[in-house]
N, C-alpha and C positions, 0 to 999 in steps of 0.2 A: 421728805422722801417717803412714797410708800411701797409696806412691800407686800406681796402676792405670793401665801404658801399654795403649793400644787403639793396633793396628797398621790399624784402620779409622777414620774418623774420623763421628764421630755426630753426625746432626742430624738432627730432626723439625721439622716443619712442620706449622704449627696454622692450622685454622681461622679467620681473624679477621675480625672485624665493628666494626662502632663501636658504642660504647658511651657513653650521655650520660646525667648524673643530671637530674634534671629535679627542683630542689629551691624555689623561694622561692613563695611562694604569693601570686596576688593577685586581690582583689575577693572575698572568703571569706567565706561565709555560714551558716549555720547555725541551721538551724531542728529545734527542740526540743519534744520530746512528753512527757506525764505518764508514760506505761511504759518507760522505761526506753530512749528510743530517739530517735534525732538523724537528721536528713538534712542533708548537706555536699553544698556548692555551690560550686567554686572554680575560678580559673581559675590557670593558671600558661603563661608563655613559654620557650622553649629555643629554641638557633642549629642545624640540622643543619650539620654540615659537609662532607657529600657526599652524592650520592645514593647509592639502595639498602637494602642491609639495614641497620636501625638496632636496635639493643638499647638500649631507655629503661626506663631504671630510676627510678621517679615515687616520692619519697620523703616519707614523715611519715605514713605511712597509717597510723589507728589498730589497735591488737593485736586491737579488737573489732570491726573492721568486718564488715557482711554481706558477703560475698565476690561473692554471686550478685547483690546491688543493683548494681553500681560500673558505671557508662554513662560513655564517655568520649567527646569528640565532640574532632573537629582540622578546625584551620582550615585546612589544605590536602589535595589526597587521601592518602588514607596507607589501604597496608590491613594490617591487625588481623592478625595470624597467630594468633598466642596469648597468652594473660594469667597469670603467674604472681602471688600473693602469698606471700612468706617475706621471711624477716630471718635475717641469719647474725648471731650471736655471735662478737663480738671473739676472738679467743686465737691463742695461737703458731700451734699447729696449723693453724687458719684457714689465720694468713698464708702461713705454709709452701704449702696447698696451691695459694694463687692467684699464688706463686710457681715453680709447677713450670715448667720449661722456661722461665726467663728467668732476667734477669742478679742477680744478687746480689753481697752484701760479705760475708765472711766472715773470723773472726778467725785469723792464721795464727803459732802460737805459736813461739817459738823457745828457750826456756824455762817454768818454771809461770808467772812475773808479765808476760813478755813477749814482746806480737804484734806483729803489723805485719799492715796491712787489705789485701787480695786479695781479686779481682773474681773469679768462675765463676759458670757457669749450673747451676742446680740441677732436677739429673734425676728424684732419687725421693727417698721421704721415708724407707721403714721398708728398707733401712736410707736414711740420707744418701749421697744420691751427688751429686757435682758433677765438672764436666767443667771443664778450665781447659786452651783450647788442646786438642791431642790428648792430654790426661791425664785420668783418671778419680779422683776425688780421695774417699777414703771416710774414716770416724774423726771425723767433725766432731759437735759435737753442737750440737741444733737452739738451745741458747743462745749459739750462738756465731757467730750469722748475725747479718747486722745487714742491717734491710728502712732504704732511704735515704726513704719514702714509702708510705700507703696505696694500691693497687691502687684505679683510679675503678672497678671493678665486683664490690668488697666491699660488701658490701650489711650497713649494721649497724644498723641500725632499720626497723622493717616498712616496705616497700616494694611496690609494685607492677611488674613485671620485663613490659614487653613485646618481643613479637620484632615489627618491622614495614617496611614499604618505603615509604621516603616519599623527596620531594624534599631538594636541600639549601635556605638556608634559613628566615629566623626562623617559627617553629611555635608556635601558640596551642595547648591543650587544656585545655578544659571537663570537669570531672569531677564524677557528680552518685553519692551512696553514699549507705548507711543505716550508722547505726554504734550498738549498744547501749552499756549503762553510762554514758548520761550520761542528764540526766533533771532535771527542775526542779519544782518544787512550790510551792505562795503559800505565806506567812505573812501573817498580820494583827494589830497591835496596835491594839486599843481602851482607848484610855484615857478612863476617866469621871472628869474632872478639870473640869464646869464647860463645858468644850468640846463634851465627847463628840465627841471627833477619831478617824477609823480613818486607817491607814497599811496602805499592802500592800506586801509583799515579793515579786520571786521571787526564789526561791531554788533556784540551778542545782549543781549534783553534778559534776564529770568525774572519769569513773574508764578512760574510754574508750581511754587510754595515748598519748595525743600532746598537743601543745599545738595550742591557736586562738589564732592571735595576728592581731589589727587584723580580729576578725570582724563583721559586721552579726550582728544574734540575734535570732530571730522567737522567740515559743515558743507553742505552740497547747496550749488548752485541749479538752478532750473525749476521747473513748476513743476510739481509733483501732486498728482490728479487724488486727492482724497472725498470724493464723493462718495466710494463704495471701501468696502473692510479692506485693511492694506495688508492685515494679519488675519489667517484661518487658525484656531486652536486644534494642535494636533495634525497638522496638516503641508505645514512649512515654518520653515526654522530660517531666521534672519543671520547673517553670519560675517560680521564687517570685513572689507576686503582688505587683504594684505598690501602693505603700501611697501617699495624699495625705496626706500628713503637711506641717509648715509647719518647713524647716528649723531656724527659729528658734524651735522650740517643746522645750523642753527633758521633755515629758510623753510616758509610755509612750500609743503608739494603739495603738485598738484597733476592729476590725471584726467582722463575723460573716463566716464565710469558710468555703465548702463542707461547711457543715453543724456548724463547729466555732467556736471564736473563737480569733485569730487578732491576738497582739501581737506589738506593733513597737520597739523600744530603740532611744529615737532618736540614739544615740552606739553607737562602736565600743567592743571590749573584746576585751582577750588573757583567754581560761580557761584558766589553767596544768594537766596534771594533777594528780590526785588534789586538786585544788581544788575549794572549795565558794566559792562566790560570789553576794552579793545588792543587788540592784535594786531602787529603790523604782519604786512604778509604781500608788501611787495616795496622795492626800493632801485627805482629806475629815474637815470640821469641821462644829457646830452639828448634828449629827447627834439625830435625834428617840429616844431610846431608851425605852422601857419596861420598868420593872422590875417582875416578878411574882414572889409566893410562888406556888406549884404542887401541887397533889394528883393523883395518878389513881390512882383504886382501882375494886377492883371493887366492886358491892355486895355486904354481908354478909348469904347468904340462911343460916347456917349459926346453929349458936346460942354465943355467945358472951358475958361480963359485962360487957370495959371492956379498950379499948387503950389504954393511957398516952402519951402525950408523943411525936406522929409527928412529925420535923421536914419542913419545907415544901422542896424544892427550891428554889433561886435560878434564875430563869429571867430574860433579858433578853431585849425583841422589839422588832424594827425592820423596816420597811418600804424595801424598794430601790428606792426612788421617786425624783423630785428632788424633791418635793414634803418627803421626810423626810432630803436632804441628803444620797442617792448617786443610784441610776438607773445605773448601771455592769450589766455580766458581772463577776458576783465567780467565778473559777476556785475548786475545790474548795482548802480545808487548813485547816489550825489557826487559830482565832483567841484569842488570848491578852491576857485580859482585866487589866488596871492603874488603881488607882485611886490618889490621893493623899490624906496625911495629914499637916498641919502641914509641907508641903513636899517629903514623903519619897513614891514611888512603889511601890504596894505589890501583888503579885501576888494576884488573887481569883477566879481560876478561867480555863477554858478549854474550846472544844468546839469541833467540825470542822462545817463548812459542808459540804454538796455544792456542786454546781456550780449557779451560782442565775442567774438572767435577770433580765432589769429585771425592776421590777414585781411581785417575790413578796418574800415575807413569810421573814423571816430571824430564828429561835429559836437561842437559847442559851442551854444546862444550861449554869453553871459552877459547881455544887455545892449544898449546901443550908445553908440558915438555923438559926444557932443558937437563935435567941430568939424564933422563931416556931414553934410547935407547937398540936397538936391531941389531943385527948384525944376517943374514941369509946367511948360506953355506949348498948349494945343494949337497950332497953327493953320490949320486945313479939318475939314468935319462936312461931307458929303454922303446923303442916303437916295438913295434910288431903290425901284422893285427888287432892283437885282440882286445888291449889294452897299456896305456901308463902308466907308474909308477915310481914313482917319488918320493925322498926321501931326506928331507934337516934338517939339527939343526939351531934352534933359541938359541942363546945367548942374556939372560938379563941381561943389567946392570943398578942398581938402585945408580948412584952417589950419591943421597941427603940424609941428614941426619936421614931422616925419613922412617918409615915402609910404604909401600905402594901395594895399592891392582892392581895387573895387569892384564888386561882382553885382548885375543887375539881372535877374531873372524875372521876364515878361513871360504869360501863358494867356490863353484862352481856352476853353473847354468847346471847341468845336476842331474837328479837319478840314472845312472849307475855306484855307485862308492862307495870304498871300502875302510874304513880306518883300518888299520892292524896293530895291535896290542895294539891302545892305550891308554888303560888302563896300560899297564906297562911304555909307554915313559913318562905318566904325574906322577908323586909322587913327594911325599914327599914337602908337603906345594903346590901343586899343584891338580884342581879337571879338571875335563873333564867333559862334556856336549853336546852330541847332539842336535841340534835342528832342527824341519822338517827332510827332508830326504837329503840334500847337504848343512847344515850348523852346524859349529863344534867350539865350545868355549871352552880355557882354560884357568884358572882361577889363580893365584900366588898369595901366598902370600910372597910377597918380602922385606926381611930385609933390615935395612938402608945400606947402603955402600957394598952392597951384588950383585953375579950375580948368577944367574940360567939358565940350557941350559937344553933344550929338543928337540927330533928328531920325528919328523915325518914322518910316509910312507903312501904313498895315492897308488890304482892302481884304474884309469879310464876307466871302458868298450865302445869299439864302438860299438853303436845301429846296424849301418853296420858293416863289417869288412873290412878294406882297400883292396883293390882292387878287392872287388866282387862284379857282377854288380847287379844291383837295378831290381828286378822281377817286368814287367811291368804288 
């Protein structure tokens, strides 16, 4: 070890202010949007203990927050000088630098296996210098300091760093942000088990880099346009809306709420990061469902002999009525269809809702039918200048043991065209239906182990007629 007498004796004098963490959070709210994005609403308390300049350092801020959202508001006057957000990383070095020009313990060797602990104030880092009394003490090396305590203005998880003059003091501040990476979405299971019960989930994501702990949780359905600033600093105060909810109601509410809808979790919950987490928030049975096989084709103006064996899609349709056993805002996502057998619960398809309002009509593809098909044989195929006309039979056959309802939807993408005759090709447990002017549905009611055949004729006018020429 050597040491370094200074015939002057050294001392700087540093700037200093108070510095207070501002860490426990309470009344925490959190309201949650489909893209990817959160708005936090919390409040937290601190003591100042002098007036003047205070350094608060406001800790747990997520690593994603919107920087330019964060409005803080304080319950006494206090003014704002500046706002930093960083997070220093733990490590020696750190310590060393928020160590400079103050007291330290360092190991003072007298041997290789033996020291004996000595107190100096450390000067600079590259190389080490410490000052002990009028001596300047160098050779140390930085493992051989020994810190007795964290520095209160290490700053080791994102934080918010303001410089401000407030009174001394207990101090409320209100802090309202936007934060990405978190983000929630429904799930739904329908089980056709006899009940036809749905259950809805939400299902929340945090990837936002902190914890919510003992939060209230809104989460709003609908698209909320973040392209331009959703917060002016100074300028508008976000303020969640009061919900009437019945303490003792253990059921997600729900409102329509500035153009969006707008649920309420009526219990607390901590969102750990990088946790996924889900809430039931709907529990509806005796539901009305309808099971349909499905066609949609186009008609065949082309010429063709005979398509074999099309199978039927599985389509299921219900009405979001109360009348059919919801009448709810079902948020957009997956609904995931389950049926039982001999007791056993078994996967039979699945498809995504949008976002649906009371009162409309709720379809679900969850795949196609094995033992329902159709077979097409074109019979007739005639083109002239005028017009093309075209005429083929459908054969259904309903292999499964069960009655089932079969929907065929024929279109073409033209108004010049003419279906001929068919009101007599559809009978007999069969209805027909127009819809618009070039879309045409027929309807079966199809017996178990049963086939039905019907014929159709179409004739298509040309707007021009082939080969006259076009009046300039």
């Amino acid at each position: 070890m050597k040491k370094i007498l200074l015939s002057v004796f050294l001392a700087s004098t540093l700037f200093s202010q108070e510095t207070t963490k501002i860490q426990k959070s309470e009344n925490l709210s959190l309201t949650i949007y489909n893209n990817n994005l959160a708005m936090i609403n919390e409040e937290r308390s601190l003591n100042i203990k002098k007036d003047g300049t205070q350094k608060l350092i406001y800790e747990g801020i997520p690593s994603s927050v919107i920087f330019e959202s964060i409005i803080p508001y304080f319950s006494k006057p206090t003014t704002l000088y500046s706002q930093n957000y960083h997070y220093d990383i733990l490590s020696l070095n750190k310590l060393l630098e928020k160590h400079i020009n103050k007291e330290i313990i360092y190991k003072d060797y007298t041997d290789e296996y033996t020291f004996k602990r000595e107190k100096a104030i450390l000067l600079s880092l590259n190389p080490i210098l410490l000052q002990k009394n009028e001596e300047i003490i160098s050779g140390i090396k930085a493992t051989d300091i020994i810190f007795s305590k964290l520095p209160s203005d290490l700053i080791t998880k994102p934080s918010l760093v303001w410089k401000t003059t407030s009174k001394k003091g207990e101090q409320k501040i209100k802090l309202n942000y936007l934060t990405r990476n978190i983000s929630w979405k429904s799930d739904y299971i329908l089980n056709l088990d006899g009940t036809n019960s749905l259950n809805g989930w939400i299902s929340i994501q945090n990837n936002s880099g902190t914890v919510y702990n003992n939060a209230n949780i809104y989460v709003i359905a609908g698209d909320v346009k973040t392209n331009r600033p959703m917060v002016r600093k100074g300028t508008q105060r976000y303020e969640m809306a009061s919900m009437d909810t019945m303490a003792s109601s253990p059921k997600v509410a729900q409102k329509s709420f500035s153009g969006y809808h707008l649920y309420t979790i009526p219990f607390k919950e901590t969102i750990n990061n990088n946790e996924k987490k889900q809430i039931n928030f709907i529990n509806k049975s005796a539901l009305k469902v309808q099971s349909k096989a499905t066609s949609n084709n186009g008609i065949y103006f082309h010429r063709f002999s005979k398509i074999k064996a099309q199978n039927f899609n599985h389509k299921l349709e219900l009405n979001n009525t109360k009348e059919a056993g919801l009448g709810l805002a079902l948020p957009t996502g997956t609904v995931r269809v389950y049926k039982k057998d001999e007791g056993i619960s078994h996967f039979i398809g699945e498809d995504r809702i949008k976002h649906t309002s009371k009162n409309e009509e709720i379809s679900l593809h969850i795949g196609k039918f094995f033992d329902i098909t159709q077979d097409v044989t074109q019979l007739f195929n005639k083109k002239t200048r005028e017009s093309v006309r075209t005429k083929y039979s459908r054969l259904i056959e309903n292999k499964t043991d069960k009655a089932r309802l079969v929907e065929i939807t024929e279109k073409v993408y033209s108004n010049n065209i003419k279906n001929i005759d068919a009101s007599n090709t559809c009978a007999n447990n069969c209805t027909f239906k127009k819809e618009g002017l070039n879309s045409y549905t027929y309807t079966i009611k199809l017996k178990a182990q049963s086939k039905y055949k019907f014929v159709v004729d179409y004739e298509l006018f040309y707007s021009q007629p082939l080969g006259q020429k076009i009046k300039s």
